[in-house]
C-alpha positions as CSV (number, residue, x, y, z in Angstrom):
1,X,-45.2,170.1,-166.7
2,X,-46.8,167.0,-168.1
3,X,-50.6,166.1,-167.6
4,X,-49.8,163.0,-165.9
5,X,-47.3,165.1,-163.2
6,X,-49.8,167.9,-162.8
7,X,-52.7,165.2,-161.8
8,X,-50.2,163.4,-159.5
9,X,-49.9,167.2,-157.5
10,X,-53.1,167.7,-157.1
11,X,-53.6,164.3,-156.1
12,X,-51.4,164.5,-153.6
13,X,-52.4,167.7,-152.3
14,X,-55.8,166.9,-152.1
15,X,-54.6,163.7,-149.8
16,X,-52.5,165.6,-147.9
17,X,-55.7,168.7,-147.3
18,X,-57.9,165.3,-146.7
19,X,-55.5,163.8,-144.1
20,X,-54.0,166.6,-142.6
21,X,-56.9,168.6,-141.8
22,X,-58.9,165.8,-140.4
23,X,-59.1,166.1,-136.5
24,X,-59.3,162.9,-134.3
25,X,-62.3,163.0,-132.3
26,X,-61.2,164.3,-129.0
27,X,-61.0,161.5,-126.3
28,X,-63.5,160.2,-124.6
29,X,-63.6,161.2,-120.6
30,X,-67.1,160.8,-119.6
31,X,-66.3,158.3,-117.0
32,X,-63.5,159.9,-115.7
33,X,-65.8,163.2,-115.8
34,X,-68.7,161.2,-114.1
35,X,-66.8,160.0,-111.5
36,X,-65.1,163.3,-110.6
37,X,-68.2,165.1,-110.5
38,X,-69.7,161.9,-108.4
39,X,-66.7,162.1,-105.9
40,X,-66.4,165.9,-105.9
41,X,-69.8,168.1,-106.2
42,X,-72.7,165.3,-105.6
43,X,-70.9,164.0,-102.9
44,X,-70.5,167.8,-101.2
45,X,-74.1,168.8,-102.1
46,X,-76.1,165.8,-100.9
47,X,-73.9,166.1,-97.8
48,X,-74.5,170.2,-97.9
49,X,-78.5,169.5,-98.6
50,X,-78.6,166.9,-95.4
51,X,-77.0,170.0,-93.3
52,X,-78.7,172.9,-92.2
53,X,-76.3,175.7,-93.6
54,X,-78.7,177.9,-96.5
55,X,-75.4,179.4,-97.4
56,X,-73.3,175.9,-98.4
57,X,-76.6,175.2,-100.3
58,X,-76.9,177.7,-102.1
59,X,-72.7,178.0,-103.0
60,X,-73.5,174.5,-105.2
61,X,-75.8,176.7,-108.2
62,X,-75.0,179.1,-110.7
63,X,-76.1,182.9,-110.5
64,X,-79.1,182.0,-112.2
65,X,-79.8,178.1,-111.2
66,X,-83.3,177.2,-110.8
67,X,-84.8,174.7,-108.1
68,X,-88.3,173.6,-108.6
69,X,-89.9,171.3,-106.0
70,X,-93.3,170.5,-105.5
71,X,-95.9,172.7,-103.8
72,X,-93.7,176.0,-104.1
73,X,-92.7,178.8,-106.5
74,X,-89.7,178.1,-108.3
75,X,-86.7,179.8,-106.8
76,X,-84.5,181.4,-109.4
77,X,-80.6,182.2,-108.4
78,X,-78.1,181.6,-105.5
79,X,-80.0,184.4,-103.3
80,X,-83.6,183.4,-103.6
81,X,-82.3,179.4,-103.2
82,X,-80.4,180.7,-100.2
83,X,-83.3,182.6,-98.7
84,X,-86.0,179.5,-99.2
85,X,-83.3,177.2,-97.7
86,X,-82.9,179.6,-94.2
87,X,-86.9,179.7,-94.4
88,X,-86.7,176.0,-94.5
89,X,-84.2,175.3,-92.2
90,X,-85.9,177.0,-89.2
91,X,-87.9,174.0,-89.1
92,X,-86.7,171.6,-86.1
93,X,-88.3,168.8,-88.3
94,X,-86.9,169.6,-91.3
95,X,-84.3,167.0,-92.8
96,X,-83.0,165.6,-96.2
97,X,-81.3,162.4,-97.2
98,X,-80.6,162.7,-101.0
99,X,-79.8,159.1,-103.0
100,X,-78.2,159.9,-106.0
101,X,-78.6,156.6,-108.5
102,X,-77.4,157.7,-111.4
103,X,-74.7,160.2,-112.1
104,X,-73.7,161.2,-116.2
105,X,-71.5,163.6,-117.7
106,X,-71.9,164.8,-121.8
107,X,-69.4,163.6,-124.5
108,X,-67.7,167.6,-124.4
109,X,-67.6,167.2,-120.7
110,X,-69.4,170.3,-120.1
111,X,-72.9,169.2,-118.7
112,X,-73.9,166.4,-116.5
113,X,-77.0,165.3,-114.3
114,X,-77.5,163.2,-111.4
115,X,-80.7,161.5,-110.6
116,X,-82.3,159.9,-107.8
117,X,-84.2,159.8,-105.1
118,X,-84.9,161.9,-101.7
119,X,-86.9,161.5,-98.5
120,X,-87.9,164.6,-97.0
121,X,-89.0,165.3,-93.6
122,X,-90.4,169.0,-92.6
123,X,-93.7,170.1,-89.9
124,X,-97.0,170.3,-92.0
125,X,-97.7,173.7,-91.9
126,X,-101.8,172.8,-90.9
127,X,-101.3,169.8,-89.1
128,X,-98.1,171.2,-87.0
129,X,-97.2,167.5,-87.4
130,X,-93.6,166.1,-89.1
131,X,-94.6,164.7,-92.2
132,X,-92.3,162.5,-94.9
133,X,-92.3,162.7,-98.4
134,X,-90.5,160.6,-100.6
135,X,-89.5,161.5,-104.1
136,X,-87.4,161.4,-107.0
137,X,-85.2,164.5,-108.4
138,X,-82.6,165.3,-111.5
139,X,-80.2,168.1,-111.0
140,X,-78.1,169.0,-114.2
141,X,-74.7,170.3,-113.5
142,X,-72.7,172.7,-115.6
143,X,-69.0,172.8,-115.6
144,X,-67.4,176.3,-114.5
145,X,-64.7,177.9,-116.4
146,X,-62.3,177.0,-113.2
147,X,-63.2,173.6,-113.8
148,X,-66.0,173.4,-110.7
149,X,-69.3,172.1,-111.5
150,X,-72.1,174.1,-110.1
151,X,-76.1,173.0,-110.2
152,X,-77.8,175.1,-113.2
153,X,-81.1,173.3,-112.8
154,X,-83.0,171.1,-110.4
155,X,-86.4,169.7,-110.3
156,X,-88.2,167.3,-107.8
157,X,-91.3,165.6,-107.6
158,X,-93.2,163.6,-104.5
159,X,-93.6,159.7,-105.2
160,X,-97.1,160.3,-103.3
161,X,-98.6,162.9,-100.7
162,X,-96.6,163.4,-97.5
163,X,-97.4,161.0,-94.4
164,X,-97.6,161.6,-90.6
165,X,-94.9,160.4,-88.4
């Protein structure tokens, strides 16, 4: 085989190894994600969280998802979220409107996070009085193997101390 046909092979192959084993970048679906996980889970867990049913609250987190809001332990898993919630809930005052502002999903389509803003209203435990509390949270998302997307971690924080009624 000549030099100048043996260089044109390899050539060729290396082309072809070049070409053929480069992958397109998988689409992009973050919108699409975005607004499923909008219209499906943050729609059903702001609804769920304005409710007073523990259980429905606590269905929207992982095994292990964390909720950390201000003046209490962290609560750590669908049981201890569900136990603080019926805790929480026995409060005729208590009541949640959630605002999400901002919904995003990641480029893989595995994680996403909403944020926004909340206005709580719950009986001061000293005063016995209702008190409102306005604040701002993120929740991150995780997408479940059955394609459900469950809260993994959630944190909130009060825009100022709570106020009378």
């Amino acid at each position: 085989m000549s030099m100048k046909r043996h260089s044109s092979i390899f050539f060729a192959l290396g082309f072809l190894t070049l070409t053929g084993c480069s992958q397109s970048p998988a689409p992009d679906t973050r919108e699409a994600d975005a607004h499923a996980l909008r219209e499906g889970e943050v729609a059903a867990f702001v609804k769920d969280w304005g409710g007073k049913d523990a259980d429905r609250i606590a269905a929207h987190y992982t095994d292990n998802g964390n909720v950390m809001i201000p003046n209490s332990p962290m609560m750590t898993g669908k049981d201890a979220i569900g136990k603080a919630m019926k805790d929480a809930l026995a409060d005729p005052n208590w009541s949640l409107a959630l605002q999400p502002v901002e919904v995003e999903v990641s480029r893989g389509g595995d994680l996403g996070y909403t944020r926004g803003t909340y206005v709580l209203t719950a009986t001061d435990p000293s005063s016995k009085k209702a008190v409102t509390e306005k604040g701002r949270f993120v929740t991150i998302f995780r997408k479940e193997a059955d394609g459900s997307w469950k809260a993994v971690q959630e944190i909130s924080n009060a825009e100022a101390p709570a106020t009378s009624k």
